[in-house]
C-alpha positions, 0 to 999 in steps of 0.5 A, spaced: 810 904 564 813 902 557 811 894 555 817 891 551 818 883 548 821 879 551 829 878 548 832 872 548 839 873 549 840 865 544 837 868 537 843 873 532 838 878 529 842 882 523 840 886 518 842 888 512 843 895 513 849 898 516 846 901 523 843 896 528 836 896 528 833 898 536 832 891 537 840 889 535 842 895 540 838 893 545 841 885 546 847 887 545 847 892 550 844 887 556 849 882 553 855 887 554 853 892 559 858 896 559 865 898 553 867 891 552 875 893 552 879 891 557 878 895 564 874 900 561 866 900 564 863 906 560 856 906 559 856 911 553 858 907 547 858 905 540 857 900 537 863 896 533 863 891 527 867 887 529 868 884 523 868 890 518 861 892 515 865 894 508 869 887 509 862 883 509 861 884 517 854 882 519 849 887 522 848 882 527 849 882 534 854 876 534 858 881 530 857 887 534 860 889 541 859 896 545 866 900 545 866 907 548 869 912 542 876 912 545 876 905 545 873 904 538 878 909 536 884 905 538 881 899 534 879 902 528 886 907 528 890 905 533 892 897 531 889 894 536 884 889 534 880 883 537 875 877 536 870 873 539 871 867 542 863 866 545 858 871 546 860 875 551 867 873 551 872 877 547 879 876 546 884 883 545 891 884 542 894 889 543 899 893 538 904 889 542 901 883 541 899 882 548 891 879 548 887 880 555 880 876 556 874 880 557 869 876 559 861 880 559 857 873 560 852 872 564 853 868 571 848 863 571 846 860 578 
């Protein structure tokens, strides 16, 4: 039996490190579940700044989402590029200029 704390998926915990600490991976691995690009459900990810580190992006979980290594690719070489609108919601564009909605929230009853 392994005994965790309880996460409250409301708080935004960041570090001033480049790299997550494991309780920033592990929220935002229940937020997003699986990589957040559209029509993709990998479960075996990284996890993306959305802003970039090197452009003053957080290490915080507002600022990160769960990508496979081909999507992060495609973000980071393959001018696709995308934004939060809310935790869990995220808006793609593609190099075209089409925008899809990936929506990772939580259903509430």
């Amino acid at each position: 039996m392994t005994v965790k704390p309880v996460i409250d998926l409301n708080t935004n915990p960041a570090t001033e490190a480049y790299r997550p600490t494991e309780a920033i991976r592990e929220q935002v691995r229940l937020r997003d579940g699986t990589c957040v690009f559209p029509g993709c459900h990998r479960r075996h990810v990284d996890l993306d700044h959305i802003v970039p580190f090197d452009a003053d992006g957080p290490t915080s979980v507002e600022n990160l989402a769960m990508l496979c290594r081909r999507h992060h690719r495609a973000k980071t070489h393959g001018h696709w590029s995308y934004r939060v609108l809310e935790p869990g919601l995220y808006e793609w564009t593609s190099p075209t200029g089409i925008t899809y909605l990936v929506d990772r929230r939580r259903r509430r009853p």
